[in-house]
C-alpha positions in Angstrom: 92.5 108.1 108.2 92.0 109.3 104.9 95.8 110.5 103.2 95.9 113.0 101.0 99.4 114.1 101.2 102.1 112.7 102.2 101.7 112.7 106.5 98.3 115.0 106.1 95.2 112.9 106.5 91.5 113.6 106.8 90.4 111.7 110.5 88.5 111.6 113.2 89.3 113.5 116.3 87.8 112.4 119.7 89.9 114.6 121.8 88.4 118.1 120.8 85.1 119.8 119.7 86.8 122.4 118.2 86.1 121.4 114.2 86.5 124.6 112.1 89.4 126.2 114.4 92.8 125.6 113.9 94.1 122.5 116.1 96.3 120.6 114.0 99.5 121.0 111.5 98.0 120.1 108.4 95.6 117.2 109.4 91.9 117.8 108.5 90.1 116.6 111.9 86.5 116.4 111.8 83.8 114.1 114.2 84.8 110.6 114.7 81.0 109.8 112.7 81.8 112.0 110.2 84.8 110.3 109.6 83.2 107.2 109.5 80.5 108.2 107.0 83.5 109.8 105.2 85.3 106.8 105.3 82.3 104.9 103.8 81.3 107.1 101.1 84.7 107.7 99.5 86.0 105.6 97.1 90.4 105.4 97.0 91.2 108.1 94.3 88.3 110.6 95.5 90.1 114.0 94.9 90.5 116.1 97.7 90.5 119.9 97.6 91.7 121.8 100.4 90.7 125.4 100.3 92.1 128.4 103.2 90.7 128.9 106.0 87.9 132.1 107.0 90.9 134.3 108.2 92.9 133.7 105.7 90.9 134.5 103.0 90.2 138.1 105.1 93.9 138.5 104.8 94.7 138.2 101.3 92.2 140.9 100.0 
């Protein structure tokens, strides 16, 4: 897992294939090799940038 604030992490999620949808409470969850590669790639410090979802971007115009 990948922190990026306080309890909210970037991590692999084995139990659902439903990346791009909703399923958590903050958490970014995205495939368990993605992670991995992820994990790998990013050095400690990386900045993260979190951006609304789809929807939400539909609702604030």
């Amino acid at each position: 897992a990948m922190y990026y604030h306080r309890g909210y992490a970037i991590h692999g999620a084995y139990w659902h294939r439903k990346f791009g949808t909703p399923v958590s409470h903050g958490c970014v969850n995205v495939a368990v090799d993605h992670a991995e590669w992820l994990f790998d790639w990013a050095s400690v410090g990386t900045p993260i940038v979190i951006h609304q979802g789809v929807e939400e971007l539909a609702n604030d115009e």
